[in-house]
N, C-alpha and C positions, 0 to 999 in steps of 0.2 A: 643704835646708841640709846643709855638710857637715861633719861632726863625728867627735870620736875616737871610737872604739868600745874601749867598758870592756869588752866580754864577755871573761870567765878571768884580768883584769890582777888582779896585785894591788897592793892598795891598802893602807899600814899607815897606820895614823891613832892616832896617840899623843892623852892624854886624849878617849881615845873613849868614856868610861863614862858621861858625861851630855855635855848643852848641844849646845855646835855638834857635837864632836864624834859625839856618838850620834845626829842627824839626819843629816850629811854622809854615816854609814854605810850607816843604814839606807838613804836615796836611790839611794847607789853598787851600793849591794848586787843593790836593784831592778833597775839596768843591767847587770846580771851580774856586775860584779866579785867577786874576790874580795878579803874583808875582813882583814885582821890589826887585830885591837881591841887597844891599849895602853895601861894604868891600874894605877891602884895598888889597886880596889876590886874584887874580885872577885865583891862581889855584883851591881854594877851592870854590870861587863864580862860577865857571865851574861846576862842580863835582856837587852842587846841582842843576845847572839847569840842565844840563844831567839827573840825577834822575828823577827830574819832570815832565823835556818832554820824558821821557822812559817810563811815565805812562801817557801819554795823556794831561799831564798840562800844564799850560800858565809860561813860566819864560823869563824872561829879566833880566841881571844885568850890574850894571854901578861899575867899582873900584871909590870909594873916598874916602879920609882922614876925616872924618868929623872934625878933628882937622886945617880944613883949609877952612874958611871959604869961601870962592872963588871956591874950589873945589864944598861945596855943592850947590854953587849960580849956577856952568857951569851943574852941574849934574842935578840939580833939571829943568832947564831950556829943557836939553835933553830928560829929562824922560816927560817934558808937550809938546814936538813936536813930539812925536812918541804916548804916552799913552793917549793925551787929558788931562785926569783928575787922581784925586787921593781919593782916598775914604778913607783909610786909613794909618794911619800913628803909624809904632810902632820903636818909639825910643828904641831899645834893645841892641847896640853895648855898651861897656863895658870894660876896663881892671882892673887887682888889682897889689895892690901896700901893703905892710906895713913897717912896722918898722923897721925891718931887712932886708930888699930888700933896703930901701931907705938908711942903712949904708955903702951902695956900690954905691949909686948912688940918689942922690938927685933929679935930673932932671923928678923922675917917681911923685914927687908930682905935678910938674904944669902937666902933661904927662896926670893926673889922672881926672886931675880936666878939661883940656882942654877934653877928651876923652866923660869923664863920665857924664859931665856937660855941657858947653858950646858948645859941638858940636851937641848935643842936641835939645838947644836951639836956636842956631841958625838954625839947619834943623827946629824946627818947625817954627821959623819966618818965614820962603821960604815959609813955604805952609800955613800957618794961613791965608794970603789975601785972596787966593784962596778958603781956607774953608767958610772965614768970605762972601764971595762974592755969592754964593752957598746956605748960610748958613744950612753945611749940610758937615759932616767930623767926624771922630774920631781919635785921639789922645792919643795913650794906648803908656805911659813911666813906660819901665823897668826900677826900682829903686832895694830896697834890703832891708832887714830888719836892713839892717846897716843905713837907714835913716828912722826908725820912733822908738819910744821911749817905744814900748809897749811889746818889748822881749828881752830877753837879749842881743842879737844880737848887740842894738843898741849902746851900750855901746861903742865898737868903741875905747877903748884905745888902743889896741897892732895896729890898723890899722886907725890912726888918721884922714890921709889925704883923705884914700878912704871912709871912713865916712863921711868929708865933702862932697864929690862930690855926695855922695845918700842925703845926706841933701838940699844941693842945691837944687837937682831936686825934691825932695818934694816940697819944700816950692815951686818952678815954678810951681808946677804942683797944688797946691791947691790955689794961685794967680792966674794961668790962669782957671782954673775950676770956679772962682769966677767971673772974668769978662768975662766967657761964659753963666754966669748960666742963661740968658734970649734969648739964642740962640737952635739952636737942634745940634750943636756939641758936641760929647760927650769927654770926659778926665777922664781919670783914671789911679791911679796911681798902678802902681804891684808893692809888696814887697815878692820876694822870699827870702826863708835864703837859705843856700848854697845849691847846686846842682852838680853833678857832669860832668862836662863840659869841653873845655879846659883852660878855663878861668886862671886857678891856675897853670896849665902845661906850657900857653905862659908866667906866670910872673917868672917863677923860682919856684916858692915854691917849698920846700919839702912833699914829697907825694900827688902828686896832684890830685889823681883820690882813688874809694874805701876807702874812711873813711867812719866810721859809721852815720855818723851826714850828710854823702849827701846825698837828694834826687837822683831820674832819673830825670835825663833833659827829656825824653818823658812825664814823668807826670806830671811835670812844664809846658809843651809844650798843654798838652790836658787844661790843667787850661786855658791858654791864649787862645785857640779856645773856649773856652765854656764861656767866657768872650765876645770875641769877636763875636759869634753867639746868644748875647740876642738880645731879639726884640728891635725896632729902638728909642722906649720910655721909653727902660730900662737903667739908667746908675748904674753901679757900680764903686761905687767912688774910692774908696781903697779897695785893695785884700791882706792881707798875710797869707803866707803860708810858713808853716814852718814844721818841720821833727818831726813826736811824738815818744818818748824813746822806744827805741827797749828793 
């Protein structure tokens, strides 16, 4: 089988401190990449590179808001005088918000949409020159099947607002895939449905973890490597994946 080869790429994975993202690293790590860990917690951004370099792996992490745009402009700056370069880029950091969260507190719709959407987008602006200059980068953004309209998922009424910010970043992400499409940078958009993560544990929800309808974040985790290790001429545009009736 032929496949990319991660040994010394690196790899920056924004909300890497848990869930998908702290699986996806750990995995990459294995294949020699090198990791750049991005989060706000700096106890959890530890903990995974301790793991990695306990196995012989390459990790660096930087804390930033990506909700602050300035943050990722000084981050992204620190991570090009130590790493040189960046080969890959996976927008994965994430929070949820709905309907009943937001009758206690309004502030998690812009919270949702700055987190989920815009911080995003602006970390890919920071490095899109560098790819465009290069021409030669991949750009894998985790979205959700709460932004594409082909499962029910997408429906989106009990959780309005976090619906727009997986919408958003579709439509960016099949707008920037369109004015790549005569370059070798690749963009693709992942849509997982729910997963078991902490995702729904940091927002409050009720029962966040072991409902039937989650997948494993490991097997979500293997998807995003087996994406990530197609050959250099392969892109796969959109991924979902979703949980079949037990």
């Amino acid at each position: 089988m032929h496949f990319s080869n991660l040994q010394d790429k690196v790899v920056l994975i924004t909300g890497a401190g848990s869930g998908l993202g702290r699986s996806v690293a750990i995995k990459l790590a294995a294949l020699g990449a090198k990791i750049i860990l991005i989060a706000r917690t700096e106890r959890e951004l530890n903990e995974v590179k301790e793991i990695i370099t306990k196995k012989n792996g390459k990790a660096e992490y930087y804390i930033c808001d990506i909700r602050n745009r300035e943050e990722i402009k000084n981050t992204v700056k620190n991570i090009f005088n130590k790493f040189k370069r960046v080969d890959i880029l996976v927008n994965n950091a994430g929070i949820w918000t709905d309907e009943h969260l937001e009758e206690n507190d309004s502030s998690l719709r812009k919270n949702v949409l700055e987190t989920n959407s815009l911080g995003h987008i602006n970390f890919t602006y920071e490095l899109l020159p560098y790819f465009k200059k290069r021409n030669e980068g991949f750009i894998f953004n985790v979205i959700s099947t709460s932004g594409v309209g082909d499962v029910p998922a997408g429906n989106n009424a009990l959780w309005k607002s976090h619906g727009a910010s997986k919408w958003a970043m579709t439509g960016f992400t099949k707008a920037l895939r369109e004015e790549l499409i005569n370059t070798k940078i690749k963009v693709t958009g992942f849509h997982p449905g729910g997963f078991d993560s902490m995702l729904y544990e940091k927002a409050g929800r009720v029962n966040p973890h072991n409902q039937p309808w989650m997948m494993k974040t490991d097997d979500v985790a293997d998807i995003v490597v087996f994406v990530l290790t197609r050959p250099k001429d392969v892109l796969m545009e959109k991924i979902i994946v979703t949980k079949i009736a037990q």
